[in-house]
TORKOLFI-810337 format. One line per 8 residues: their letters; for each residue x, y, z of C-alpha. Coordinates in steps of 0.02 Angstrom, whole numbers, plus 50000, padded with zeros to 5 digits. Last residue first. Layout:
! TORKOLFI-810337
a) X:Y:Z  ...
***
This chain:
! TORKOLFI-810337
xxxxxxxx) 48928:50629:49733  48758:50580:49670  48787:50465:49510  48980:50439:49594  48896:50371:49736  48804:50251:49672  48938:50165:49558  49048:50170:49707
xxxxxxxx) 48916:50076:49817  48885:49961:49666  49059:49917:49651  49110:49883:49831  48943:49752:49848  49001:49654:49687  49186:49653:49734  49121:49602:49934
xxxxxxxx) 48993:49454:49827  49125:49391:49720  49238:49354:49868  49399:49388:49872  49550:49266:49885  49730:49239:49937  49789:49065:49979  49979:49085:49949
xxxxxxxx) 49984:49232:50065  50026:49424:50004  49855:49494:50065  49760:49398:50164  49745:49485:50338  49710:49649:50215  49511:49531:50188  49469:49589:50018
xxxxxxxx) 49344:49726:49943  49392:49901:49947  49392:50076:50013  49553:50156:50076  49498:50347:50102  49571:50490:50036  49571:50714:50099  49686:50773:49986
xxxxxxxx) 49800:50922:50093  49936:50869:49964  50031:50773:50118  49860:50681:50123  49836:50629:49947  50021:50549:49968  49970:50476:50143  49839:50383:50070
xxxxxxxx) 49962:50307:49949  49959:50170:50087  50071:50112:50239  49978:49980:50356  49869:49971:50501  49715:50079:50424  49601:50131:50568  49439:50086:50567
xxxxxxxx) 49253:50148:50492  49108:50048:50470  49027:50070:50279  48885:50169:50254  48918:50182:50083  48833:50362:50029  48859:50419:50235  49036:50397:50236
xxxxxxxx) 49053:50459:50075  48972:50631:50111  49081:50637:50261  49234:50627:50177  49159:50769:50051  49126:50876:50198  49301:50879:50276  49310:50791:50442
xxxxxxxx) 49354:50630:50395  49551:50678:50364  49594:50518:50433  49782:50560:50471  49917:50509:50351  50080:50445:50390  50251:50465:50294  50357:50361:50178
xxxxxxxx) 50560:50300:50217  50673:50180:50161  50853:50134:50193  50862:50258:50348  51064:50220:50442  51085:50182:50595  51252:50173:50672  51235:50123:50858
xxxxxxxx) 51260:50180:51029  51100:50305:51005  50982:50158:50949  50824:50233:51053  50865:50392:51005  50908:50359:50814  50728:50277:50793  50630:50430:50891
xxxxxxxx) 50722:50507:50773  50668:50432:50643  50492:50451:50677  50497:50632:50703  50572:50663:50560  50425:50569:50457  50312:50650:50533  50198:50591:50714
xxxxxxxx) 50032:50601:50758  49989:50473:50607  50040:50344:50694  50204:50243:50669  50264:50075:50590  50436:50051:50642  50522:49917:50540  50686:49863:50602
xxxxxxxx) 50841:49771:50481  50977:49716:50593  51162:49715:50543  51311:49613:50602  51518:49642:50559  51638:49590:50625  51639:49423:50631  51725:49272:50702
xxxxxxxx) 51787:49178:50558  51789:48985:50552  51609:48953:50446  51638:49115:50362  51618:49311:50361  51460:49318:50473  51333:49441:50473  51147:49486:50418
xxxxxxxx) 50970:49509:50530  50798:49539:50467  50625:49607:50505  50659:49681:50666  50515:49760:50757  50438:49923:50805  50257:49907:50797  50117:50067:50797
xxxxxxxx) 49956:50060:50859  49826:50171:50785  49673:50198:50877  49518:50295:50800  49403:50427:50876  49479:50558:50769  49648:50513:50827  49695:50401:50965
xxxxxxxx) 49870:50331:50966  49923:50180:51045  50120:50171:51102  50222:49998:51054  50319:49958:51234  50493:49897:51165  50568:49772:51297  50608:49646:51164
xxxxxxxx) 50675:49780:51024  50785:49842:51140  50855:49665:51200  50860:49642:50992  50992:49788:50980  51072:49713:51155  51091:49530:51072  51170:49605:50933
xxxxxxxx) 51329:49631:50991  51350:49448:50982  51345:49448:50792  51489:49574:50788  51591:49464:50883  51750:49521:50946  51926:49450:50907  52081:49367:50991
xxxxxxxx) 51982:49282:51129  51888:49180:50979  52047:49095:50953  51973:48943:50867  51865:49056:50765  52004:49121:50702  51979:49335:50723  51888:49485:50641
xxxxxxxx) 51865:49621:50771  51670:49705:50798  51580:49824:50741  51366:49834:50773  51232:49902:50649  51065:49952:50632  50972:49971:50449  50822:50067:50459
xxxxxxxx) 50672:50036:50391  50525:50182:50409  50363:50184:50391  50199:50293:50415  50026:50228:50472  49863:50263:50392  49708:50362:50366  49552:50287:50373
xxxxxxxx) 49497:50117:50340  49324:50121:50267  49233:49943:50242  49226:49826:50094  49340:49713:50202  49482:49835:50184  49599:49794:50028  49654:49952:49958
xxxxxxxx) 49542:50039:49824  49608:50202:49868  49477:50334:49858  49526:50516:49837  49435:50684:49861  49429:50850:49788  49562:50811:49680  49734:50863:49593
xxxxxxxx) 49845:50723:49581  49824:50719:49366  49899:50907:49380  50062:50821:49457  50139:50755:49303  50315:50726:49309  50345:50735:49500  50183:50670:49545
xxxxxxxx) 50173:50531:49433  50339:50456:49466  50266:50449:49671  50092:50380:49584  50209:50264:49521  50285:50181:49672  50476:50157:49640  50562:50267:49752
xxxxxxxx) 50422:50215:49925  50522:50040:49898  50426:49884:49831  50243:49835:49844  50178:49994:49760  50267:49979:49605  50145:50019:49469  49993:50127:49445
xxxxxxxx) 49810:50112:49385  49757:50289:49409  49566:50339:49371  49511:50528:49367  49328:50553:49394  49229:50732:49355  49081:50716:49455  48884:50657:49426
xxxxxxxx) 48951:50521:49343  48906:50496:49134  48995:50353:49054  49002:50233:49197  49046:50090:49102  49223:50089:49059  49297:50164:49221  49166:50092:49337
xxxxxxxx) 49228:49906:49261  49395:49969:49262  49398:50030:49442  49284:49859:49509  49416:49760:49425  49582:49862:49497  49484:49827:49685  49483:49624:49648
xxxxxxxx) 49649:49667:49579  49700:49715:49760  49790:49647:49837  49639:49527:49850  49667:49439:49697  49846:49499:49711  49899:49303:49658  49766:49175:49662
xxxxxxxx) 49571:49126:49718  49421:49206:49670  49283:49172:49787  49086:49136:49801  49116:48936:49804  49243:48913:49684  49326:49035:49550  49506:48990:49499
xxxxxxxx) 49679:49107:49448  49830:49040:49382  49957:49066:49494  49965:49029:49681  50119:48930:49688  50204:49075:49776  50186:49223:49648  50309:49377:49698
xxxxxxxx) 50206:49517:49770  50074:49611:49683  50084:49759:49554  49932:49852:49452  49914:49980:49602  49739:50049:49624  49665:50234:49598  49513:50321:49615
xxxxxxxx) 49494:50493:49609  49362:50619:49617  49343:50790:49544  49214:50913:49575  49167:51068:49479  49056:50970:49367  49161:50996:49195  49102:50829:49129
xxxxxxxx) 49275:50795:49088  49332:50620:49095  49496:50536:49160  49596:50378:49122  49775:50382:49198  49888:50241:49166  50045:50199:49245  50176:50068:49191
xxxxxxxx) 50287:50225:49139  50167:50378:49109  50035:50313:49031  49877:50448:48973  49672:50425:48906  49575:50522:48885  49388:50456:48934  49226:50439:48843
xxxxxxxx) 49247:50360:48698  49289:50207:48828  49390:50088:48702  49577:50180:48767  49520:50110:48923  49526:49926:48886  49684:49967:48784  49752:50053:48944
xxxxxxxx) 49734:49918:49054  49792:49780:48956  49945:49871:48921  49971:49909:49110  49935:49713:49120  50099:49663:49006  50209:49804:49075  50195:49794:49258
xxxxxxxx) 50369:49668:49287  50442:49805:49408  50319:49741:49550  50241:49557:49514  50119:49585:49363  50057:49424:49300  49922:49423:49188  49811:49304:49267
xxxxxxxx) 49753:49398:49403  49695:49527:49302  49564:49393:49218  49513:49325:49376  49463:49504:49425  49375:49506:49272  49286:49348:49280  49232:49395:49460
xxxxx) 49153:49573:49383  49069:49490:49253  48994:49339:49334  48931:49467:49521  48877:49606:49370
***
């Protein structure tokens, strides 16, 4: 399995699927699938859904997104020394490979599985797929339990946190640079957004045992008119990252409160998820991998399963402190290790 498993994720890698540009490796997907007698197979979009029916009263799911981030010299894939190097191969098409591989050769689980392969989960929360897939086809969301084959070091990471971007912005008077007296700088306004941002005590959350610790930060700032123009115009771009104690409302306006002499306006939004490791089944899995257990810092489509009272995990191979740099890898042996956990769980699940 270690050869087949790290040719395949090489394999994925080399299709190139940067978000919104799915197509090609959703096709791969679903003609690889659409060989497994055993499963129906369904594409909504760039997503593809691959379920079986052994009418066992439980239903699993296990999904991973097909998309990565833009390529940065990091394209085509290579195998050396116990990793697969190149684009997403942590991010997770190390985790798509161990899916398809279960998928295709797990003919007879001791549970109903349903596998998603969806698009678009490195852009905007409007985009992702299993988002498209629960508005047009919702009945492939229903579960017992969900795994999310997110990067997390082959270990558990529970839950996650919620996001929001807002958009901040200060108004100032358009003058000649050279009678800077006669106007007021936008960009100089700023200083007391970021002065916020500076002081900004992050809070730690403890839920279920676990610590989340959210981040407030500014991810990017935009003015200016011209080289001789003072401006009037300046906005800053903030990230809050919150813990699962909070919703989405809550979150923004603990966003709006702290900005109150500004305009702020929500460009993108998605929800927490708490760790949910209380229900049976989550325990189950705990115990069938026996796998440490940590907080996930980081939004995920956990928090989808979770707003549908879901209880999901994010189970996968891949370091998360690598995902999206130009020297991603996974090794062959965490893929390997992931894959025969989930194969041995889903024959006693």
């Amino acid at each position: 399995m270690d050869r087949e498993l790290a040719e395949l994720t090489a394999a994925l890698i080399d299709i190139p699927s940067e978000s919104h540009n799915e197509e090609v490796l959703a096709d791969a997907v679903e003609q690889a699938l659409k060989n497994a007698k055993h499963l129906s197979v369904h594409r909504i979009g760039n997503n593809v859904i691959a379920t079986n029916h052994n009418d066992q009263g439980v239903r699993v799911i296990l999904a991973g997104h097909l998309d990565t981030v833009p390529a940065n010299s990091n394209l085509p894939s290579r195998i050396d020394q116990g990793r697969v190097f190149g684009l997403g191969a942590c991010d997770m098409k190390g985790g798509v490979a161990i899916a398809l591989h279960l998928a295709t050769q797990v003919a007879s689980p001791s549970v109903d599985v349903t596998y998603i392969f969806y698009e678009a989960e490195e852009v905007a929360a409007e985009f992702n797929g299993l988002g498209r897939i629960a508005r047009v086809a919702p009945e492939f969301l229903q579960a017992d339990f969900a795994v999310l084959m997110e990067p997390s070091n082959g270990n558990i990471e529970a839950g996650c946190q919620g996001t929001i971007r807002v958009q901040v912005r200060t108004h100032g008077e358009r003058a000649h640079s050279a009678r800077s007296w006669m106007g007021q700088n936008a960009i100089h306004q700023a200083r007391e957004i970021l002065e916020i941002l500076d002081s900004y005590e992050p809070a730690r959350i403890v839920i279920d045992g676990l610590e989340y610790r959210e981040g407030l930060n500014a991810v990017g700032i935009e003015g200016g008119v011209a080289g001789n123009v003072i401006p009037d115009r300046c906005v800053v771009t903030i990230n809050y990252r919150f813990a699962p104690d909070k919703s989405v409302e809550q979150a923004i306006d603990h966003v709006v409160n702290l900005f109150s002499d500004f305009d702020v306006d929500v460009t993108d939004k998605a929800p927490a998820a708490a760790p949910g490791l209380s229900q049976p089944i989550a325990q189950d899995f705990l115990r069938a991998t026996g796998a440490l257990v940590a907080p996930k810092f980081g939004w995920t489509d956990v928090a989808r399963f979770a707003e549908m009272k879901t209880p999901a995990v994010n189970y996968g191979p891949g370091d998360p402190s690598l995902a999206h740099s130009q020297g991603e890898f996974v090794l062959i042996d965490e893929v390997n290790q992931v894959a025969q956990t989930l194969e041995a769980w889903l024959a006693r699940a």
